[in-house]
Each structure stands twice: as structure tokens, then as C-alpha cells.
MARKOLPA-25326 format. One record per atom (N, C-alpha, C, O): x, y, z. Coordinates in pm, whole numbers, plus 50000, padded with zeros to 5 digits. Layout:
X; Y; Z
...
END
This chain:
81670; 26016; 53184
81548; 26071; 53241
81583; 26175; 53346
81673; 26156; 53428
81503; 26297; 53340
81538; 26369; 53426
81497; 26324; 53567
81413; 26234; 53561
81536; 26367; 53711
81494; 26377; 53822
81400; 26482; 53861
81354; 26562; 53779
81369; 26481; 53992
81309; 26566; 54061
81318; 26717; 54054
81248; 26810; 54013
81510; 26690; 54148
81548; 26778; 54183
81553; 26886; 54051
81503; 26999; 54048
81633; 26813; 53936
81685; 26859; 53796
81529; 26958; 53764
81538; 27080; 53750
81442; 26914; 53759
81299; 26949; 53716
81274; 27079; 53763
81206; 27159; 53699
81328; 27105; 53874
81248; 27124; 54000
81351; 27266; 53953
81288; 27364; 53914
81487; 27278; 53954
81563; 27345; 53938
81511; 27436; 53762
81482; 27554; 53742
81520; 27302; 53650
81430; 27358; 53518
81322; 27483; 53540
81319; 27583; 53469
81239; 27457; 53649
81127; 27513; 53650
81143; 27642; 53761
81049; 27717; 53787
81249; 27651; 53807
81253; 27782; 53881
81327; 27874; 53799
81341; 27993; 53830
81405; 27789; 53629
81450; 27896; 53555
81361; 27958; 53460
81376; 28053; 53382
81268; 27884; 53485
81173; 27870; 53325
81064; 28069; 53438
80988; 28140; 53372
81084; 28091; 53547
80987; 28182; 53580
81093; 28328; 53581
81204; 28352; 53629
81011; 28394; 53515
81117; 28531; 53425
81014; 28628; 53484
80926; 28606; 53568
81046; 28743; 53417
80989; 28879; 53458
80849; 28965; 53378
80793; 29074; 53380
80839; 28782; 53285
80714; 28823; 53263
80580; 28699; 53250
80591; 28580; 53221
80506; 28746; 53270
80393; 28584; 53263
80430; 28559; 53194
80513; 28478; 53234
80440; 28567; 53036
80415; 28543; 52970
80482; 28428; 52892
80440; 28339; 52818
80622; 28474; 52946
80735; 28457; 52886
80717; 28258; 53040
80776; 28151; 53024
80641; 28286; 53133
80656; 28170; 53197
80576; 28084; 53150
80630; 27976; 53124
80465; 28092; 53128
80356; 28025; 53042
80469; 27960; 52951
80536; 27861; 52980
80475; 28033; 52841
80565; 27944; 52742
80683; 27836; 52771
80694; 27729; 52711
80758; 27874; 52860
80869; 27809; 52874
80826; 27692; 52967
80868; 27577; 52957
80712; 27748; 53086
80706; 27635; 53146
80661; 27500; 53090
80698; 27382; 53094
80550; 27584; 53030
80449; 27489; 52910
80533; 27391; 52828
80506; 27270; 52827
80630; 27440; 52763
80704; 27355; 52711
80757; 27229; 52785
80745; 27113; 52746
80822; 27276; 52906
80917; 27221; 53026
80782; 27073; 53082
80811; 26956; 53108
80677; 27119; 53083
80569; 27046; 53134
80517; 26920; 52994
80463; 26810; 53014
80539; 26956; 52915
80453; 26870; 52787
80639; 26813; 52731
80670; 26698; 52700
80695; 26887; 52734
80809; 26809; 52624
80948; 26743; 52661
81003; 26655; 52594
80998; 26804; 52787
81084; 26778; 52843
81111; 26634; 52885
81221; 26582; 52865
81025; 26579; 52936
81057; 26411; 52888
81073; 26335; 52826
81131; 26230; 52852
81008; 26379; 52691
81040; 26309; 52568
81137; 26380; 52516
81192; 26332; 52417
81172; 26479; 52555
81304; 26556; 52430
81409; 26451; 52393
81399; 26334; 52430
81478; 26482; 52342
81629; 26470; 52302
81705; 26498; 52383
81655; 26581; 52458
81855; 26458; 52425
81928; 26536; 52473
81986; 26699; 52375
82021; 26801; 52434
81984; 26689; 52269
81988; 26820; 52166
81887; 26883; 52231
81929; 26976; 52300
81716; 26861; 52236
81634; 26943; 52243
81695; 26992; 52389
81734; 27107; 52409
81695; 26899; 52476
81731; 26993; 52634
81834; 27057; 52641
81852; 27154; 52714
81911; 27010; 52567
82049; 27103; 52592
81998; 27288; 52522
82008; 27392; 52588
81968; 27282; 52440
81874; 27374; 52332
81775; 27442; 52446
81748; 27561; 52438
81732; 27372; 52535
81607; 27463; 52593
81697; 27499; 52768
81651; 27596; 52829
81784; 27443; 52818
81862; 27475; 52914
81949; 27661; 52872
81970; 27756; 52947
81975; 27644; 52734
82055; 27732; 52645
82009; 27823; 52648
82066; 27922; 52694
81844; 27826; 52583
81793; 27894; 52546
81724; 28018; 52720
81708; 28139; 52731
81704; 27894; 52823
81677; 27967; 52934
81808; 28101; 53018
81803; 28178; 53114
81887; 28072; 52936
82021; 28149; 52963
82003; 28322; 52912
82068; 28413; 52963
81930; 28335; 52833
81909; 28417; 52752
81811; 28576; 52802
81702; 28532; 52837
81811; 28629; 52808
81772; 28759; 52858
81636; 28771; 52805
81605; 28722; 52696
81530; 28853; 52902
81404; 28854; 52870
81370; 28917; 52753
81320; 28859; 52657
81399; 29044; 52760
81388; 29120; 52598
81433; 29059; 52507
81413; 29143; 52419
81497; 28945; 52437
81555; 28920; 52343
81475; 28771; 52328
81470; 28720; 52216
81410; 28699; 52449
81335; 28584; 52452
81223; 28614; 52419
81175; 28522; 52353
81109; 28751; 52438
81022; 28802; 52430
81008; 28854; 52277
80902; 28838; 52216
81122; 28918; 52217
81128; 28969; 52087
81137; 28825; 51971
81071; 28837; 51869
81195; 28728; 51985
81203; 28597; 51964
81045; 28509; 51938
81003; 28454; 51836
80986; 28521; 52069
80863; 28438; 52043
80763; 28523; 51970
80697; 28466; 51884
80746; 28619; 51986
80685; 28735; 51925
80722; 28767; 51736
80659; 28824; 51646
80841; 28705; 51743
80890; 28744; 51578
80898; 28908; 51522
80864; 28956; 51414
80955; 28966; 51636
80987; 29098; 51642
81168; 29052; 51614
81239; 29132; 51552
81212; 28952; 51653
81368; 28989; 51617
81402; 28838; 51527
81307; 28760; 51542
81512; 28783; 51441
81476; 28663; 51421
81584; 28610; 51554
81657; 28684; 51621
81568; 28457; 51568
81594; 28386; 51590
81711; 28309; 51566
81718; 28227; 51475
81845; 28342; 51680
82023; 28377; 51598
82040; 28209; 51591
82134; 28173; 51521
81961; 28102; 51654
81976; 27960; 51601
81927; 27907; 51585
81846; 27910; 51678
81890; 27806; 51494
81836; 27675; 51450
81748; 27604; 51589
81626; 27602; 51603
81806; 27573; 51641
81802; 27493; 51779
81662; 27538; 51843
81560; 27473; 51865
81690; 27666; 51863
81643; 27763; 51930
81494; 27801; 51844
81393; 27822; 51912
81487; 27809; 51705
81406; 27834; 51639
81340; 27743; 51660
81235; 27795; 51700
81322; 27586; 51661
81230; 27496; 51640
81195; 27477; 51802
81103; 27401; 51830
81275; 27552; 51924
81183; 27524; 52026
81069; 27644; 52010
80950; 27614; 52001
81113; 27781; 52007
81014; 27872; 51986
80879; 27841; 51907
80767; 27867; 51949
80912; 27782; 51786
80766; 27726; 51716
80760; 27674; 51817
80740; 27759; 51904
80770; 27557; 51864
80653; 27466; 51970
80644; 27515; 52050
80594; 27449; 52141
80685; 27682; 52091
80592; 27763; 52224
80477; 27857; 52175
80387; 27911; 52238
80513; 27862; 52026
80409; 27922; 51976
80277; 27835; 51924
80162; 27877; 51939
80300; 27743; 51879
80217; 27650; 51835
80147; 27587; 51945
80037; 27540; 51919
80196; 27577; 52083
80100; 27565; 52228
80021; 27687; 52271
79931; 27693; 52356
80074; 27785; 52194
80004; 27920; 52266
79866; 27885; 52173
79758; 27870; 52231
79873; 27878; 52075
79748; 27916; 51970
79662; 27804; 51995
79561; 27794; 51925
79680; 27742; 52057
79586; 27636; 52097
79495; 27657; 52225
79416; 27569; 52260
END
């Protein structure tokens, strides 16, 4: 189980240079992150590593998606958006 602090740290990576791109990630970080997997977190720690233009082109389906991992978190940021 994650902590506080751990959370707390999650969520100051999850805020980028664009709303948009925080909405999603946080959204995720807020609904899934407790129940994940250790795969899924390791996958969404990974994925926060990653540069805005290329995270933005990604959820958007302007570029594909260079992993697996990575692909099935993006659906579930897209599949929260459309809701």
C-alpha cells in the first residue's frame, strides 16, 4: 500500500505543463493507484518519466504507443476522459 508521503510525491509528478495532460494522470493516480498492481505502478511511475509532447501525442493517438504497459494505462485515461 502506498503512503502519504509516496502519494503525495506521485501527485506532484502527475502536474505537467499542461491541464490537460494533469487531469489525466492525476485522475488515474486518484481512482486506480490503490488497487493497481505493482506492474501497473511501476508502468505509471515509468510512464510519468516521459516528456510532455510525446505523453500528449500518446493520449491523443497522434503517435502510437512504444509499450504495452503503457498502452493499457493510456486507454484508462482515455476511457475516464469520455465519461
Amino acid at each position: 500500500m502506498a503512503d502519504a508521503a509516496q502519494l503525495g510525491r506521485l501527485r506532484w509528478r502527475c502536474r505537467r505543463g499542461m491541464r490537460e495532460l494533469d487531469v489525466l494522470l492525476g485522475g488515474w493516480l486518484d481512482a486506480h493507484w490503490l488497487s493497481a498492481s505493482a506492474s501497473q505502478r511501476a508502468a505509471f511511475a515509468e510512464l510519468l518519466e516521459q516528456q510532455d509532447p510525446d505523453l500528449w501525442a500518446w493520449c491523443t493517438g497522434r503517435s502510437p504507443v512504444p509499450r504495452r504497459d503503457w498502452q493499457a494505462l493510456i486507454d484508462d485515461f482515455r476511457a475516464r476522459a469520455a465519461h
